[in-house]
FIDREN-406766 format. One record per residue: z, x negated, y negated of N, C-alpha, C in turn. Coordinates in Angstrom, 3 decimals. Layout:
<atoms>
[[Z,X,Y],[Z,X,Y],[Z,X,Y]]
...
</atoms>
This chain:
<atoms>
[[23.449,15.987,-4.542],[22.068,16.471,-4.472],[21.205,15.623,-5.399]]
[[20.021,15.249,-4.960],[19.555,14.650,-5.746],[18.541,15.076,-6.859]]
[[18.148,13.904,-7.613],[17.937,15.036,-9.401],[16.474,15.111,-8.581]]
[[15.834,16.241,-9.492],[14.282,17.120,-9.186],[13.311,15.797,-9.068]]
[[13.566,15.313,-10.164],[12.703,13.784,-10.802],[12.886,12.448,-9.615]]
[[13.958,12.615,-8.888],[13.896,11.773,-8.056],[13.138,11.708,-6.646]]
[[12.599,13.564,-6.415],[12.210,13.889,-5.366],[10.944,13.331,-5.165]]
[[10.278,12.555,-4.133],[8.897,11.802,-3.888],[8.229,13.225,-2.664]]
[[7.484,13.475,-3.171],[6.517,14.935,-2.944],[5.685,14.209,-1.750]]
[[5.401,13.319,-2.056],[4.602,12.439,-0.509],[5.348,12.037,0.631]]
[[6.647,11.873,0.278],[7.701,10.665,1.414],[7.217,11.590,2.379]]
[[7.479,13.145,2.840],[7.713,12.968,4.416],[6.265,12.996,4.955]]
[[5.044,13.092,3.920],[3.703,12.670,4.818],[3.379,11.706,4.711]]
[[3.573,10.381,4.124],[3.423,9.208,4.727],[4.534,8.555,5.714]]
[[5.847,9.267,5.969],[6.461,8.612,7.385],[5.595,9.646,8.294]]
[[5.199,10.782,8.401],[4.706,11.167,9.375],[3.232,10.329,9.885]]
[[2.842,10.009,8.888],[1.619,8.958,9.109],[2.079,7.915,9.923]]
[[2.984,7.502,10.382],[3.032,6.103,10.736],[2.279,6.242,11.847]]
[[1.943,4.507,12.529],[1.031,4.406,13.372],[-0.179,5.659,13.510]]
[[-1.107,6.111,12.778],[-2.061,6.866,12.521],[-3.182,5.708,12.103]]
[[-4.036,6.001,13.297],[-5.434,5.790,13.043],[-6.315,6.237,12.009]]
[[-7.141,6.343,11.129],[-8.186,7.382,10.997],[-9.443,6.666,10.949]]
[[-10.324,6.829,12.040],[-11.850,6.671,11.760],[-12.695,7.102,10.579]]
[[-13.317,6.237,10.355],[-13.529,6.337,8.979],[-15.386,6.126,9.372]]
[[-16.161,6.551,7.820],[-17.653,7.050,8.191],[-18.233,5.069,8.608]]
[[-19.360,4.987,9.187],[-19.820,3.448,9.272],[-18.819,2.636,10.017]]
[[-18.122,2.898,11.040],[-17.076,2.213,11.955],[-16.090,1.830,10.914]]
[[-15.590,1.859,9.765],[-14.602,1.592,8.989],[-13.552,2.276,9.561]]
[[-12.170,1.980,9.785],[-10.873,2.615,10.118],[-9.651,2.146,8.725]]
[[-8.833,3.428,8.809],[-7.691,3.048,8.056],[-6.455,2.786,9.339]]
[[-5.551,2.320,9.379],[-4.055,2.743,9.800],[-3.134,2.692,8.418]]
[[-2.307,3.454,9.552],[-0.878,3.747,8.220],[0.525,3.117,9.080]]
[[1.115,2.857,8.567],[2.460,2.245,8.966],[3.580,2.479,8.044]]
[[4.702,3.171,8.036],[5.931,3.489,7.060],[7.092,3.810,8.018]]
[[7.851,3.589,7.321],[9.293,3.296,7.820],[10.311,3.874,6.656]]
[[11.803,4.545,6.798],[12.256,4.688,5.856],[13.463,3.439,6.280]]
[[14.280,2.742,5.327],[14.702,1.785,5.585],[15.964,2.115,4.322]]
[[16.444,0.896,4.502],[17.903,0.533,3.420],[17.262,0.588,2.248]]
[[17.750,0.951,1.215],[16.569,0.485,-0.320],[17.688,-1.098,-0.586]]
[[16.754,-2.070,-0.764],[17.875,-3.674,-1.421],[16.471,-3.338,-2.276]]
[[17.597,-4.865,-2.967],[16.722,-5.787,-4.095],[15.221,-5.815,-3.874]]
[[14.289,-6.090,-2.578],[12.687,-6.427,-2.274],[12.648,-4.678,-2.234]]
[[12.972,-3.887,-1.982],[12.385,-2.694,-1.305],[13.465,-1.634,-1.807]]
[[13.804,-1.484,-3.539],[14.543,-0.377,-4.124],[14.251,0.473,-3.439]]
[[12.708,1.213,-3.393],[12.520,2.895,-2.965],[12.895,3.312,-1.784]]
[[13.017,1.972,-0.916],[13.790,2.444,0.832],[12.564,2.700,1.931]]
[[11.003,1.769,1.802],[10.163,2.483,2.310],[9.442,1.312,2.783]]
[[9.362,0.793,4.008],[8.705,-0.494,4.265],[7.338,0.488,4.677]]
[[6.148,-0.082,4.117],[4.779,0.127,4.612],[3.931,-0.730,4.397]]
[[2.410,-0.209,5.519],[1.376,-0.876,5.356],[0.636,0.158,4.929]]
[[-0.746,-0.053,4.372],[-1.694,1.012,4.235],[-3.534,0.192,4.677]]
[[-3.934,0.257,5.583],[-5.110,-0.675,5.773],[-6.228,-0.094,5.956]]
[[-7.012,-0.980,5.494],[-8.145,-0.243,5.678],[-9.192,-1.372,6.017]]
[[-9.786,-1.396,7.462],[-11.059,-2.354,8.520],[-12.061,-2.229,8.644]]
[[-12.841,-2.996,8.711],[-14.393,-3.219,8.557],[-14.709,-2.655,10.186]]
[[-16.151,-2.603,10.388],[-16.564,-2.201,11.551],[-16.124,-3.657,12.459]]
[[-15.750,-4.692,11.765],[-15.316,-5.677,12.948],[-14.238,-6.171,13.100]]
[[-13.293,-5.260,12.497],[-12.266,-5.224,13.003],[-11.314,-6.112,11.567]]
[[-11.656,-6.774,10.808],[-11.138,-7.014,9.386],[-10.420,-6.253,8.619]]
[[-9.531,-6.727,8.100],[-8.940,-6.274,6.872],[-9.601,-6.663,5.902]]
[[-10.437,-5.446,5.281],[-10.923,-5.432,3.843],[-9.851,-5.068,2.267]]
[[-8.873,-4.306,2.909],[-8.107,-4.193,2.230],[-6.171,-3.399,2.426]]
[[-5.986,-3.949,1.567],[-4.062,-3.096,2.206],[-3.515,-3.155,1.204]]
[[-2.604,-2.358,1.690],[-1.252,-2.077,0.593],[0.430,-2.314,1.285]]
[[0.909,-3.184,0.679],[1.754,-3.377,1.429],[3.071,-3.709,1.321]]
[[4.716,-4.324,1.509],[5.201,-4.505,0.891],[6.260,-5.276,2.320]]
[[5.657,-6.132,2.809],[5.817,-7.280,4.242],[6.348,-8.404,3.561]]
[[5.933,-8.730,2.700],[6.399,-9.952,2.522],[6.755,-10.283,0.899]]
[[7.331,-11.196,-0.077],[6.929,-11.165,-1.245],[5.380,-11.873,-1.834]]
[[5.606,-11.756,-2.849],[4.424,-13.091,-3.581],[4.814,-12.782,-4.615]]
[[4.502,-14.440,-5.429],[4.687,-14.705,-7.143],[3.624,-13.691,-7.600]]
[[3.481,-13.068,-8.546],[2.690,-12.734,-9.366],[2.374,-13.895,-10.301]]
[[0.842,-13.925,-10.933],[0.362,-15.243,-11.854],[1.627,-15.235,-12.759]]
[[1.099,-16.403,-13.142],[1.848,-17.322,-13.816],[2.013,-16.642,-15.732]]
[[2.560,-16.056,-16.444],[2.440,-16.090,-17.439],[3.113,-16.864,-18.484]]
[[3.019,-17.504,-19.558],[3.966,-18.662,-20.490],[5.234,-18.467,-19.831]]
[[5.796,-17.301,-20.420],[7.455,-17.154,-20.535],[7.989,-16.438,-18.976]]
[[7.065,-16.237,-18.285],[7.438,-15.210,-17.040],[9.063,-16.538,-16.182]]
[[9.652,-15.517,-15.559],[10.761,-15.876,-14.849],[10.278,-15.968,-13.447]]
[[10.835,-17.124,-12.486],[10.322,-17.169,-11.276],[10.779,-15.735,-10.409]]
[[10.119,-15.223,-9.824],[10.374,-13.790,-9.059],[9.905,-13.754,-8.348]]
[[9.798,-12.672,-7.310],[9.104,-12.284,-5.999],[8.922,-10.682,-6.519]]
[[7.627,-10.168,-5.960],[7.750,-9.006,-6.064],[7.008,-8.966,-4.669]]
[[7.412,-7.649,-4.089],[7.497,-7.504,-2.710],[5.912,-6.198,-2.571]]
[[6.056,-5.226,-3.603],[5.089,-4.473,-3.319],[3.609,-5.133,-3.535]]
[[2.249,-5.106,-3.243],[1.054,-5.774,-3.496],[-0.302,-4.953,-3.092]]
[[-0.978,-5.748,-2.726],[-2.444,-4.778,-2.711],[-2.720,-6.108,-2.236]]
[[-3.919,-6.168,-0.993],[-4.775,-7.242,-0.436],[-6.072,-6.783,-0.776]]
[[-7.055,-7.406,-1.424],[-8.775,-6.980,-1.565],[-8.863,-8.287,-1.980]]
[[-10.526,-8.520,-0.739],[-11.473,-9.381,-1.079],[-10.754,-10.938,-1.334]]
[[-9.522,-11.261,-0.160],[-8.702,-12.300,-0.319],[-7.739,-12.578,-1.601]]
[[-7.609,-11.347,-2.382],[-7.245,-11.393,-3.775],[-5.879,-10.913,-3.621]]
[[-4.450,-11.463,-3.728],[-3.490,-10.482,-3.476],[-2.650,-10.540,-4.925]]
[[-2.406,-9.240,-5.176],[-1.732,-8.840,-6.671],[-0.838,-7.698,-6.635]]
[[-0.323,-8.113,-7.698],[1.097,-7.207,-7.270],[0.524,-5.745,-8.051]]
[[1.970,-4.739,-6.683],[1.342,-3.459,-6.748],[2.561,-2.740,-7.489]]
[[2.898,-1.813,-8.211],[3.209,-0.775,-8.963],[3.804,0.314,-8.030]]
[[4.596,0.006,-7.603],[5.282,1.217,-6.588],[5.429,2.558,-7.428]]
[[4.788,3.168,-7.576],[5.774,5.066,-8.341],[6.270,5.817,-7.238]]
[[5.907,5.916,-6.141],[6.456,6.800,-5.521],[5.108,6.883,-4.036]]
[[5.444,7.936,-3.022],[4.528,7.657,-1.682],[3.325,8.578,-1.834]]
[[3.513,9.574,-2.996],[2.003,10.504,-3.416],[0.868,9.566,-3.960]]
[[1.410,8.494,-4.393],[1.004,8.133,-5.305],[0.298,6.783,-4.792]]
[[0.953,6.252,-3.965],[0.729,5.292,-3.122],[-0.703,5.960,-2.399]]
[[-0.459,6.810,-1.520],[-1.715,7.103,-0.827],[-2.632,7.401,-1.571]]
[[-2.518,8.157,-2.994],[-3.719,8.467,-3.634],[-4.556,7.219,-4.077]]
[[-3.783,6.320,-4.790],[-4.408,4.837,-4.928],[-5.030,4.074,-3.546]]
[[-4.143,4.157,-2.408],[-5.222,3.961,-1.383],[-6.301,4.456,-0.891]]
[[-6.440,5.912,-1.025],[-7.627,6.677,-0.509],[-8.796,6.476,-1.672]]
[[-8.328,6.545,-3.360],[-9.436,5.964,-3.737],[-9.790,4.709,-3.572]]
[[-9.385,3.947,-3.572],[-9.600,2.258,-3.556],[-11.055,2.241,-2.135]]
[[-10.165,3.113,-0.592],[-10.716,3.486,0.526],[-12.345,3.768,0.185]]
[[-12.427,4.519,-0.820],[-13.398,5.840,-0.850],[-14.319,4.256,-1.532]]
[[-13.739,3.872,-3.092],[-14.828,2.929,-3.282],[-15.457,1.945,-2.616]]
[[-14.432,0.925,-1.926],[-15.130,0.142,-1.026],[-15.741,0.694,-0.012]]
[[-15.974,1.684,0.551],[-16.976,2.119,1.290],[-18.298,2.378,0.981]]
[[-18.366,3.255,-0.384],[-19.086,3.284,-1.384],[-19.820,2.106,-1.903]]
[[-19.370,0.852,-1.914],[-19.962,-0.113,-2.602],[-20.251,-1.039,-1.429]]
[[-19.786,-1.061,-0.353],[-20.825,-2.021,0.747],[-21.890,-1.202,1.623]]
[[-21.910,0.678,1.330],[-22.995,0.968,1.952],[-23.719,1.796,0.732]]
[[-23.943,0.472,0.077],[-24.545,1.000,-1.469],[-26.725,1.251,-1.064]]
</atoms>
């Protein structure tokens, strides 16, 4: 059985999300995409997803995701790595902080909420 602390309070509503639309206010749309999968080395938590969110023309303004790797910048002493989880905004991609799938969507829905907020300022 697994420990209390290990339980992710979001997992079964973001696999139920998968392929989910949501229209969003000003032609903006999100989709959701999740999968439960093997947990390896790129993908410990066992959870391949997207989280997106499109402009009225059809753009990715922003995502969350964990498709592919990328280096994180460069720091003096850093070790060459891949980290697999990330965040896409404004052509900017940086690595993302996996805690768990509550947690995941909450960081997407605000992120959602501001950029909407700030291009129909």
């Amino acid at each position: 059985m697994p420990d209390s602390d290990d339980i992710d309070p979001g997992l079964e509503v973001l696999l139920q999300l998968d392929n989910e639309i949501f229209p969003m206010e000003n032609g903006f749309w999100t989709k959701f995409e999740a999968k439960q999968v093997i947990a390896n080395k790129h993908i410990p938590h066992g959870i391949r997803y997207s989280l997106t969110l499109h402009n009225p023309s059809n753009l990715r303004v922003l995502g969350y995701d964990n498709a592919h790797g990328i280096k994180p910048k460069k720091k003096k002493y850093n070790a060459k790595r891949l980290v697999w989880d990330h965040k896409h905004e404004k052509n900017i991609v940086e690595p993302y902080e996996f805690e768990n799938a509550a947690q995941l969507m909450e960081d997407f829905w605000s992120d959602v909420d501001r950029i909407i907020s700030e291009l129909h300022r």
